[in-house]
LORO-702747 format. One line per 5 residues: for each residue x, y, z of C-alpha. Coordinates in nm, 4 decimals, padded with zeros to 6 digits, m for minus. Example, Ala and Ser with C-alpha at 12.3 -4.5 7.8 and 13.67 -1.06 7.14 Angstrom:
2
01.2300/m00.4500/00.7800 ~ 01.3670/m00.1060/00.7140
END
This chain:
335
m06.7513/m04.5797/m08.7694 ~ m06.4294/m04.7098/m09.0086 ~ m06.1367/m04.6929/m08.8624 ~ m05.9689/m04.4977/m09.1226 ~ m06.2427/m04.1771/m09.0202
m06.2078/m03.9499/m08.7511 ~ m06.3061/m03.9830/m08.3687 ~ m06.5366/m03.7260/m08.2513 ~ m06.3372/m03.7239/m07.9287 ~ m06.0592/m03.6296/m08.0831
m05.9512/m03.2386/m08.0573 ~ m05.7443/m03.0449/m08.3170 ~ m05.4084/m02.9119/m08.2909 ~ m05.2740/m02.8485/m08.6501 ~ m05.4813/m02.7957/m08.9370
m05.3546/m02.6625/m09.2776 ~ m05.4936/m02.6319/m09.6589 ~ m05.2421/m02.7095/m09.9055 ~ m05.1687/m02.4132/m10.1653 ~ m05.2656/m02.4623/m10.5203
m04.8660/m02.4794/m10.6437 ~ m04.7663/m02.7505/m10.3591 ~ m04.5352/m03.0320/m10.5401 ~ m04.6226/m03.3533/m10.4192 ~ m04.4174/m03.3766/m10.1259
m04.4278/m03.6778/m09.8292 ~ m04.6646/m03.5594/m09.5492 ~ m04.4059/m03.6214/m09.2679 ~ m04.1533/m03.3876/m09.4881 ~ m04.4357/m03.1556/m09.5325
m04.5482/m03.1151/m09.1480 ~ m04.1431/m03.0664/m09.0381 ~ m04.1247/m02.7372/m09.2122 ~ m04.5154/m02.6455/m09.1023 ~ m04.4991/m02.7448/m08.7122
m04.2273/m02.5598/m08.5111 ~ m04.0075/m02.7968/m08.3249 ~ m04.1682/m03.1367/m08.4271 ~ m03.9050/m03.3697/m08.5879 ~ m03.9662/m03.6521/m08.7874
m03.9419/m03.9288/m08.5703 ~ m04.2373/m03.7578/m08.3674 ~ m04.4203/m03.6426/m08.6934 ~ m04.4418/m04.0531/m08.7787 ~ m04.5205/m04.1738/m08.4240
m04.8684/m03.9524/m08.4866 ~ m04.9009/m04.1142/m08.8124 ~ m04.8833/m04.4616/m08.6789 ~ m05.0990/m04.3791/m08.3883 ~ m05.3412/m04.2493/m08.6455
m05.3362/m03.9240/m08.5125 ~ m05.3064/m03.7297/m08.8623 ~ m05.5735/m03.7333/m09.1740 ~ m05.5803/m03.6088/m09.4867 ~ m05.9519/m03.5022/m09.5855
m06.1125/m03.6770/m09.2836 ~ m05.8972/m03.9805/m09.3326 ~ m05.6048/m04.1690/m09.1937 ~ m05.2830/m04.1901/m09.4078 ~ m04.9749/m04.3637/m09.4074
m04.5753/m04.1517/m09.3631 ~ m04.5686/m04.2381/m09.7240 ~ m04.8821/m03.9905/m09.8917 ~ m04.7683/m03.7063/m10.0603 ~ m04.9385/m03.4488/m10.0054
m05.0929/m03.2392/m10.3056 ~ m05.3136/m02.9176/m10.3570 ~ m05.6495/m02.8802/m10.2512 ~ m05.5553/m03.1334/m09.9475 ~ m05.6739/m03.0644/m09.6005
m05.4505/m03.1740/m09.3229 ~ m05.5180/m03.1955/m08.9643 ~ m05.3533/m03.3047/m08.6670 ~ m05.5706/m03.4546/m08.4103 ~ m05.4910/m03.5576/m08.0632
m05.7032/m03.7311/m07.7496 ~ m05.6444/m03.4325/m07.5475 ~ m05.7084/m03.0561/m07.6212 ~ m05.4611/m02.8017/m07.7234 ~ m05.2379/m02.7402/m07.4533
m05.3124/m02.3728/m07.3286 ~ m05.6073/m02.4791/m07.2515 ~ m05.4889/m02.7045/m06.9981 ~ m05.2410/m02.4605/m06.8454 ~ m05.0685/m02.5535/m06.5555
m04.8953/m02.3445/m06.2845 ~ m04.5221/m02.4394/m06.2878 ~ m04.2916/m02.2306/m06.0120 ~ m04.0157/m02.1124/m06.2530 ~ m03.8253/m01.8155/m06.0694
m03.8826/m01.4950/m06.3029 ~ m03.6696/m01.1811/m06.3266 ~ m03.9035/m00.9205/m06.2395 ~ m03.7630/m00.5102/m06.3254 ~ m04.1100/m00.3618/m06.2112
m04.4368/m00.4497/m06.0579 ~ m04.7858/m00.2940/m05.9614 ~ m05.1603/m00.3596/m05.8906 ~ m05.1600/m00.3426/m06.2629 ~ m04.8607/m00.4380/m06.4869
m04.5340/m00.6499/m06.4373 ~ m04.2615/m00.5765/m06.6499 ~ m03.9504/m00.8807/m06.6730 ~ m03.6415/m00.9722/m06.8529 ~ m03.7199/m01.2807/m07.0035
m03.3520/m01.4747/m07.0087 ~ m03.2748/m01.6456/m07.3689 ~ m03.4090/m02.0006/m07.4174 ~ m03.7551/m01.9278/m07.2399 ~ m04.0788/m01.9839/m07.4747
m04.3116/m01.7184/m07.3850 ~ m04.6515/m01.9569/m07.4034 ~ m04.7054/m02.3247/m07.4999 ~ m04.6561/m02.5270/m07.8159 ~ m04.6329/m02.7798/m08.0091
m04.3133/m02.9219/m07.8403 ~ m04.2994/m02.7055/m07.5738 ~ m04.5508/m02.8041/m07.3381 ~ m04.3738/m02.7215/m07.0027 ~ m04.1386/m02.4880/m06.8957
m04.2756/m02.1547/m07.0643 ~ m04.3223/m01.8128/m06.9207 ~ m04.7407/m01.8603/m06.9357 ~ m04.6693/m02.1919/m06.7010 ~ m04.4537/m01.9509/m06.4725
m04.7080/m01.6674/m06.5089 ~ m05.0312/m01.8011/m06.3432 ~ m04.8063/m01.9780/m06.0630 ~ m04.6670/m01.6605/m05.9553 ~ m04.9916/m01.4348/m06.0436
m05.3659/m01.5409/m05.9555 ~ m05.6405/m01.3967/m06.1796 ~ m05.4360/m01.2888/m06.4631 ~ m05.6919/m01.1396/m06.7973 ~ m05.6765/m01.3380/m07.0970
m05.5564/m01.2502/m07.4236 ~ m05.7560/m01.3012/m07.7718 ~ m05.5390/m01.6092/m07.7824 ~ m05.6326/m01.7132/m07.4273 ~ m05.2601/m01.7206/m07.3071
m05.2911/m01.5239/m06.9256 ~ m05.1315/m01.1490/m06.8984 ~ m04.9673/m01.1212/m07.2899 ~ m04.9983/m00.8134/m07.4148 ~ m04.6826/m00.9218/m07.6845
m04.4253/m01.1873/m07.6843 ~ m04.0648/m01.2162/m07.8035 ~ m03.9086/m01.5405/m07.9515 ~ m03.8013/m01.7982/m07.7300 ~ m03.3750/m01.7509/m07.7906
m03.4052/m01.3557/m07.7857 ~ m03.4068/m01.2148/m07.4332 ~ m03.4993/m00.9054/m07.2743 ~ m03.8149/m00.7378/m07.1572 ~ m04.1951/m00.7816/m07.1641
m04.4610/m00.6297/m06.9822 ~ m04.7546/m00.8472/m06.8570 ~ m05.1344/m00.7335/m06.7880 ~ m05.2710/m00.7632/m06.4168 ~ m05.6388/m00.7425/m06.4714
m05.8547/m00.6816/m06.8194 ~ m05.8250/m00.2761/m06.8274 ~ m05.4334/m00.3127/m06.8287 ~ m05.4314/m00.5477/m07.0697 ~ m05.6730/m00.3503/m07.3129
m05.5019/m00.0613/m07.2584 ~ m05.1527/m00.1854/m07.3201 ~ m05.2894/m00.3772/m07.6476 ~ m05.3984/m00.0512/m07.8117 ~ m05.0759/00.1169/m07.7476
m04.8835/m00.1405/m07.8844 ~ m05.1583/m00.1120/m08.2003 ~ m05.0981/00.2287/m08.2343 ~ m04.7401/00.2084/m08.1808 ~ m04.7386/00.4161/m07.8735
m04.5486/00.1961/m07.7034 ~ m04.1147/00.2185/m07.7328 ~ m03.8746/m00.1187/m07.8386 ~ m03.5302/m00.1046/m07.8734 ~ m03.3433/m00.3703/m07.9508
m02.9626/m00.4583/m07.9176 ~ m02.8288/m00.7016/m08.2125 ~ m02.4998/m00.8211/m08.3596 ~ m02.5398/m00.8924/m08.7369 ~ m02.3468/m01.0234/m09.0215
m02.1552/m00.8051/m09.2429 ~ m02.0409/m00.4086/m09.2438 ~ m02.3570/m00.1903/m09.2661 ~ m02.2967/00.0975/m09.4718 ~ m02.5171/00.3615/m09.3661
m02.5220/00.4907/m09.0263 ~ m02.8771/00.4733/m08.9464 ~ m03.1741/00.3745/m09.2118 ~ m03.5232/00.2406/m09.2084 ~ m03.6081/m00.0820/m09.3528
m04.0049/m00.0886/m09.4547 ~ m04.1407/m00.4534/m09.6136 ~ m04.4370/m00.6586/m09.5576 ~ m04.4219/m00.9839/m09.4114 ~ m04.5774/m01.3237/m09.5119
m04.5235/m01.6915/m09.4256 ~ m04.2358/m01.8403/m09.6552 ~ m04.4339/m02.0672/m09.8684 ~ m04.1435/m02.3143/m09.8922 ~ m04.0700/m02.2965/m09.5159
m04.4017/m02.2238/m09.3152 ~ m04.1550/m02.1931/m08.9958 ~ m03.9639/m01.8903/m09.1595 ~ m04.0866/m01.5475/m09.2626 ~ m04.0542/m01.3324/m09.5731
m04.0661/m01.0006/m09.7245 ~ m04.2737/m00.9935/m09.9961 ~ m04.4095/m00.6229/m10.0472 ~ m04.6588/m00.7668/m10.3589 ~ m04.8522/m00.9675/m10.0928
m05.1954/m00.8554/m10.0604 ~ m05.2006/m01.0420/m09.7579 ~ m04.8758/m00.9232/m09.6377 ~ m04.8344/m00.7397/m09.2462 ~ m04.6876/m00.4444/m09.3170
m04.3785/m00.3903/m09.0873 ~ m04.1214/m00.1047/m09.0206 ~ m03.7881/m00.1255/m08.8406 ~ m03.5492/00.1222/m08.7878 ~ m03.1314/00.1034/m08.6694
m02.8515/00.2783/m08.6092 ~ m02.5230/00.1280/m08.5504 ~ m02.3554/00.1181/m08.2282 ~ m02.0322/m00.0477/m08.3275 ~ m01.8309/m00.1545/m08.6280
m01.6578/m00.4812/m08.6381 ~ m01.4944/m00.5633/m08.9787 ~ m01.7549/m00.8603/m09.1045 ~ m02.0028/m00.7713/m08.8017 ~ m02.2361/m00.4746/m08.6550
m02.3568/m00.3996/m08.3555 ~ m02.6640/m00.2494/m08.4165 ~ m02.9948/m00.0682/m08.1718 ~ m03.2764/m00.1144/m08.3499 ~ m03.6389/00.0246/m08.3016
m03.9850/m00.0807/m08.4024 ~ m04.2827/00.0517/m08.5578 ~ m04.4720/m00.2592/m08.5837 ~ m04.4563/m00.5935/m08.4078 ~ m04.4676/m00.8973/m08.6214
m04.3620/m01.1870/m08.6188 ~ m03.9595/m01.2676/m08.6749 ~ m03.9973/m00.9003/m08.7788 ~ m03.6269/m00.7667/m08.6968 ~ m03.4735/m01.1029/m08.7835
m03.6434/m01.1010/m09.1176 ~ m03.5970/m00.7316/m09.1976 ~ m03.2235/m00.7759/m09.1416 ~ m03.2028/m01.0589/m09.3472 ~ m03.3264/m00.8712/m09.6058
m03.1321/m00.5864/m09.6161 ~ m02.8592/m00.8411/m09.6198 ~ m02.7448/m00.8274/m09.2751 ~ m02.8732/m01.2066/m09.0999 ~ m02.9076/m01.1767/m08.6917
m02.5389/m01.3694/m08.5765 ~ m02.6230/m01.7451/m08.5198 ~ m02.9713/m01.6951/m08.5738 ~ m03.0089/m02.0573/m08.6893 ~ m03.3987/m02.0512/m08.8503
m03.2392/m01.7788/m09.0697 ~ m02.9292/m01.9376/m09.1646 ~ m02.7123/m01.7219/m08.9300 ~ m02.5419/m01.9499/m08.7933 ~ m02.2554/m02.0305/m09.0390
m01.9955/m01.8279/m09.1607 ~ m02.1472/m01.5729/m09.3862 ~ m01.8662/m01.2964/m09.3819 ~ m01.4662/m01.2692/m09.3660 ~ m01.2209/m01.5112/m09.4187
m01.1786/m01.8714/m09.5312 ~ m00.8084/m01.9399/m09.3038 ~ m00.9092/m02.1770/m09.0293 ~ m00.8472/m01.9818/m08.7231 ~ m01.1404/m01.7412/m08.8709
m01.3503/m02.0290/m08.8757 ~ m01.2235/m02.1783/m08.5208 ~ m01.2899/m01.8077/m08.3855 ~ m01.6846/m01.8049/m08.5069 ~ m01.7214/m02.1444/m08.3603
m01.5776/m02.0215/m08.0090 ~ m01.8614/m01.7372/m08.0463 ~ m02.1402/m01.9924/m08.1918 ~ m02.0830/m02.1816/m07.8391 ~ m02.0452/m01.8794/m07.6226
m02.4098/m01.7394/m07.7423 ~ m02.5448/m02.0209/m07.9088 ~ m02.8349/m01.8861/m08.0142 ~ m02.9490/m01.5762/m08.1938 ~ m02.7375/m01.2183/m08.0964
m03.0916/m01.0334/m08.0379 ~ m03.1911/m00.8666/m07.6914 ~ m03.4863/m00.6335/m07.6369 ~ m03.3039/m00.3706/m07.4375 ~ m03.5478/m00.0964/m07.3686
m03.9274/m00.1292/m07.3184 ~ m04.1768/00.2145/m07.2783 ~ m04.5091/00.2377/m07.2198 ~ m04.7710/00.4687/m07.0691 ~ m04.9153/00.3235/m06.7556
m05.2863/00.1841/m06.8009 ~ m05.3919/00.3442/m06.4750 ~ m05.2348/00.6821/m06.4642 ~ m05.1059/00.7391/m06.8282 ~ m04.7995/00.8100/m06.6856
m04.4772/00.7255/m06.9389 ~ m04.2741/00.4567/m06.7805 ~ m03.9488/00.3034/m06.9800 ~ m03.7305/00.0258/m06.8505 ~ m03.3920/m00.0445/m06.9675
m03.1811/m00.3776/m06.9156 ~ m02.8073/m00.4797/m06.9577 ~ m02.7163/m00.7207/m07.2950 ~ m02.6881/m01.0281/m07.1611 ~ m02.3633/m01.2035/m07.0270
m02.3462/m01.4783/m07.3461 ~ m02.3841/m01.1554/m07.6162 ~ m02.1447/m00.9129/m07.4019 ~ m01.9133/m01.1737/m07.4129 ~ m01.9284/m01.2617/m07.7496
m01.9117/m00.8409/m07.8663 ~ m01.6085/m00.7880/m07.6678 ~ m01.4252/m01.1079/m07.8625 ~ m01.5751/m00.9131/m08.1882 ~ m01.4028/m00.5823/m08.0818
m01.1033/m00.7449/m07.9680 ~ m01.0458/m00.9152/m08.3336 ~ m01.1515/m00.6064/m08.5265 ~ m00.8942/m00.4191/m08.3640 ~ m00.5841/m00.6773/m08.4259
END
């Protein structure tokens, strides 16, 4: 076998087909904005360890990519989820029986592995705390939906394989009930509205999401608000889904022209409205730190239970870094 060809012992991690438009662009520059959370300095080390090809063979940091190219990133050990292991992480359970769980997930918590989160996630804390849990499509134990690792707030978990069927249709069929809590950028106009767009991958940033309602390919997504509170170059909005995609509310906002606060994939978190005097900036700084990451909570969570279709619906307080942060907002509107 050359050494510039792939080992069959390797396993596969990453793979990705470049689009017909790509511009040649360095592979290490390429993967950054393809792989969540891998910089470059890790994206290299692979290279030089020969752990990345380009149409079954090895290249250098150097190749630029171009279309037609097949990438993949292989590694001597497979994909981590299917490796799992049982970490004791303390969880903040609202609600348990023989066939659900229902927790607030706190902000900064990835809900299952990935690339640079091996450790630490709510799967790991899942299967020490539960034994037995069903598998999803995905094979990630009890997830019948996820939320994004810096939003907080509730999810409901499977207990054996009827639950977790059951729940999974709801959620298709959008029988299930989300509400979320969210500060945004700018002064929303209308008191309540309904934002409708489909979703695709941003083909210049495969880590970001876009709206693009001419994409055959598109999710279609729906999202509905109503604002709480009014804060001069900020709203406190409730928000409620129809659909649950990916980055949905955080893209939907965005494109109505309201980006989550400090939601930093989105460009959130610099100053996008109000003033240019310095204690304006020095007072979005103070909040940046305070809740330093994105101003989105999933507040309320309803379902009907798997086992006796009865409607249950949980509620949870806004965490103590957002509270914080919307009391500064009302206190500054209001001087």
């Amino acid at each position: 076998m050359s050494k510039n060809t792939i080992d069959t012992n390797l396993y596969e991690h990453f793979s990705f087909k470049i689009d017909h438009g790509q511009e040649p662009l360095r592979i290490d520059k390429f993967l950054m904005s393809r792989i969540e959370n891998a910089t470059r300095n890790k994206i290299q080390q692979a290279i030089k360890e020969g752990n990345i090809f380009v149409n079954d063979l090895k290249v250098k940091s150097n190749y630029k990519v171009k279309p037609k190219d097949i990438i993949r990133v292989l590694m001597d050990h497979p994909p981590y989820e299917s490796t799992l292991v049982p970490e004791k992480i303390p969880l903040e359970i609202i609600y348990e029986d023989k066939s659900v769980i229902v927790l607030n997930k706190k902000a900064g918590m990835v809900v299952h592995p990935g690339h640079g989160n091996y450790s630490g996630t709510l799967a790991n804390a899942l299967i020490y705390h539960f034994k037995n849990l069903p598998k999803n499509s995905n094979n990630r134990p009890g997830l019948v939906h996820r939320i994004d690792k810096d939003t907080s707030g509730l999810l409901v978990v499977a207990k054996n394989q009827k639950s977790m069927t059951n729940l999974a249709k709801q959620f298709f069929l959008k029988k299930s009930k989300r509400i979320y809590h969210t500060l945004v950028w700018g002064d929303v106009k209308s008191n309540s509205g309904t934002i409708e767009g489909n979703l695709v991958r941003n083909p210049k940033n495969r880590l970001q999401m876009i709206v693009d309602n001419e994409a055959n390919n598109g999710k279609h997504a729906i999202t509905n608000y109503e604002i709480l509170e009014k804060f001069r170059y900020v709203t406190y909005l409730k928000c409620k889904l129809d659909t649950g995609r990916t980055h949905q509310l955080r893209v939907h906002l965005k494109y109505i022209g309201h980006t989550i606060f400090n939601d930093e994939r989105y460009n959130g978190n610099i100053i996008l409205k109000g003033t240019t005097f310095s204690k304006y900036r020095q007072f979005i700084d103070n909040c940046f730190k305070i809740c330093n990451r994105q101003a989105l909570h999933a507040k309320t969570l309803g379902f009907f239970h798997p086992e006796t279709n009865k409607w249950l619906e949980f509620d949870s307080e806004i965490p103590d870094d957002m509270s914080q942060v919307i009391d500064k907002w009302r206190k500054y509107s209001r001087n």
